[in-house]
N, C-alpha and C positions, 0 to 999 in steps of 0.2 A: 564605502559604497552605500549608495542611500538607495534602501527597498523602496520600490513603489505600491501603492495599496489603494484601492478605488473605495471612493463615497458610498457606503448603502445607504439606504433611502430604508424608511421606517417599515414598507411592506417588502424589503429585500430583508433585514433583520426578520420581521416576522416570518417568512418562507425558509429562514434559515432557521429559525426554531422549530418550526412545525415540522420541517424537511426533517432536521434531523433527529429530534423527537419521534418519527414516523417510522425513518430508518434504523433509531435505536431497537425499538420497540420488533419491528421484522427479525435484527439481527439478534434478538435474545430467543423468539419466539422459531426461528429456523436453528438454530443451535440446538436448542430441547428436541423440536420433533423428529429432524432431520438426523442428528448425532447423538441423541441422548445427554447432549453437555447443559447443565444450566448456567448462563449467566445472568449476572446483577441486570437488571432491566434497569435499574436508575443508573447505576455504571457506564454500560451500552448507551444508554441515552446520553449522557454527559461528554462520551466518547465522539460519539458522529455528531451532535451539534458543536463541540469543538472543533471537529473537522471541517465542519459543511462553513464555518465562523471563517475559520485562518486559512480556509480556499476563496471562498467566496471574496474579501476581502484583497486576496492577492490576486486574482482572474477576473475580477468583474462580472462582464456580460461575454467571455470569451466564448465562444463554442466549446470548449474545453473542458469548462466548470463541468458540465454532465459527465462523460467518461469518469474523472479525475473524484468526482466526488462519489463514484460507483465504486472506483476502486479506493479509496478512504476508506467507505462504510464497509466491504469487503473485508477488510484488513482488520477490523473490529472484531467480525466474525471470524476472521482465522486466527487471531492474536487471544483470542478468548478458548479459541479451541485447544491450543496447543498449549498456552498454560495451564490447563485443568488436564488435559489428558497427555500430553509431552506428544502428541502425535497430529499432523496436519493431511487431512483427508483426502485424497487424490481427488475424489469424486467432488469435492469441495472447490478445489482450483479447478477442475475441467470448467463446473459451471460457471464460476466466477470470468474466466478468461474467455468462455462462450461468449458470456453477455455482454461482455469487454468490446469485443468487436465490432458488432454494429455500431453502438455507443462512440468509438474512437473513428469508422469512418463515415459516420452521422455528422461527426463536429467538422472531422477535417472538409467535407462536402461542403460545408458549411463556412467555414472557415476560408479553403482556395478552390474548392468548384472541383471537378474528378481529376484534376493533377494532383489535387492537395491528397484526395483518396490516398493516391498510387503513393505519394511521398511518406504517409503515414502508412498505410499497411507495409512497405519496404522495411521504415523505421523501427516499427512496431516489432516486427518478424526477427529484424538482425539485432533486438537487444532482449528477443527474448531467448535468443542463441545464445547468447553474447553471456548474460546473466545464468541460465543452468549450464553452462559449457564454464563460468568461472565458482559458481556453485561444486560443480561437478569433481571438478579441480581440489575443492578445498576436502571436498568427502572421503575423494582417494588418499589426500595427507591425513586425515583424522582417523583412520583406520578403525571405523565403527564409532567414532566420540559424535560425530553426526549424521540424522537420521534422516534417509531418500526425500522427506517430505520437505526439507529444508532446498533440498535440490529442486525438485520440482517449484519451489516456491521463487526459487532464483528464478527461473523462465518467467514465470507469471510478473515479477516485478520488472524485472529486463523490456517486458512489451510494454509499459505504461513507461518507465525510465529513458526506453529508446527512442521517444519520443524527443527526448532535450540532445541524442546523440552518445555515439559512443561513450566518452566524457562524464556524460550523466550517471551512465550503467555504472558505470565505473564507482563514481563518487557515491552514489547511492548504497551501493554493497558494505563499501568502504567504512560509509558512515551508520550502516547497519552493526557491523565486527566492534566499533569503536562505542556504541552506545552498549551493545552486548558485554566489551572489556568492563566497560563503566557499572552497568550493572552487578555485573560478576565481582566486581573488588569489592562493593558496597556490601554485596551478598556476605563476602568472607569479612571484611574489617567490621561492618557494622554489627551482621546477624549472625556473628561465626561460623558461618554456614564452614563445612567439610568438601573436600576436594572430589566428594561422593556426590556430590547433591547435583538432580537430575534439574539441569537448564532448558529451558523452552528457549530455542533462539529466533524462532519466528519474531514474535513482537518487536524486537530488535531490529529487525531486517525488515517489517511492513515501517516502523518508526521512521529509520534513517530513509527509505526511500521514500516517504511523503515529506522528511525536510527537504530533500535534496529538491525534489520534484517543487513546492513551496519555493524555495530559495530559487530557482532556476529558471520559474516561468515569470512572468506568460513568453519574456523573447527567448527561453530556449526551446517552447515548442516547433515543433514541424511547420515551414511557413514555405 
């Protein structure tokens, strides 16, 4: 299967530097004040212009690129949180999933005029069911080994995931647990980490669902 990936044009590379250089810089500077967490400002930076690079790249000029790179830089921010502190801040996702949705029925407007609206908030709504109802699931079998935040984080990915369709939500989690395995084994063979040592599985779960989401668009969005 051969990915498709659009031309940028020398002030699209430059917008995607500045963008995410901009965005780094928010997401280090909202982490401090907001949560008391410090992150690496050149980290965060190298993070969101990798993302705003391997979106931009694969969406083009799609209406989409905005949402999709909101929830990217997002994910920086909650992947950074929950590594330093093992906890992902409720109040963190309310706001992110706030902003979320103008942004997602901004593009759809944009994208198929107010059907397209109705087809992406439908979308949006049943994968962010979809996602904390299969989160939800995995909590009750882990009997305390994961924390509510991971749940609530499932919803939040499910509305940006449910956008490629059930299938998507699906793959996305899937390939979240699978980068989390990966990590984990690395953790124990490589750093001989202990079967003690406390796991952040967010970043795992924002990871896979930006490949999935990457790998899947622009023809699995909402059309």
């Amino acid at each position: 299967m051969t990915i498709a990936t659009a031309d940028l044009s020398l002030s699209a590379v430059a917008a995607i530097v500045l963008g995410g250089t901009a965005a780094g810089t928010v997401a280090s500077r909202c982490a401090q004040r907001s949560f008391g967490v410090n992150l690496h400002p050149a980290l965060a930076i190298a993070s969101c212009v990798t993302i705003a690079a391997a979106l931009g790249l694969r969406l083009g000029d799609s209406a989409y690129l905005a949402p999709l790179l909101a929830f990217g830089w997002a994910g920086v921010v909650i992947s950074g949180i929950d590594l330093r502190t093992h906890l992902i801040p409720t109040r963190l996702l309310r706001a992110v999933a706030a902003a979320a949705i103008p942004l997602v029925c901004g593009a759809a407007a944009i994208d198929a005029g107010f059907a397209g609206v109705a087809r992406a908030v439908a979308a949006a709504a049943i994968g962010a069911v979809v996602g904390w109802g299969m989160m939800h699931l995995v909590w009750l079998a882990a009997r305390g080994g994961l924390g509510y935040g991971d749940v609530r984080l499932g919803g939040y990915l499910g509305m940006h995931l449910g956008l490629g369709g059930f299938t998507t939500v699906l793959e996305g989690l899937l390939a979240g647990f699978a980068i989390a395995a990966l990590v984990g084994a690395v953790g124990v063979v490589v750093l001989r980490r202990g079967s003690d040592h406390r796991f952040a599985l967010g970043p795992s779960l924002v990871a896979g669902a930006l490949a999935v989401i990457w790998w899947s668009a622009p023809a699995g969005l909402v059309t």
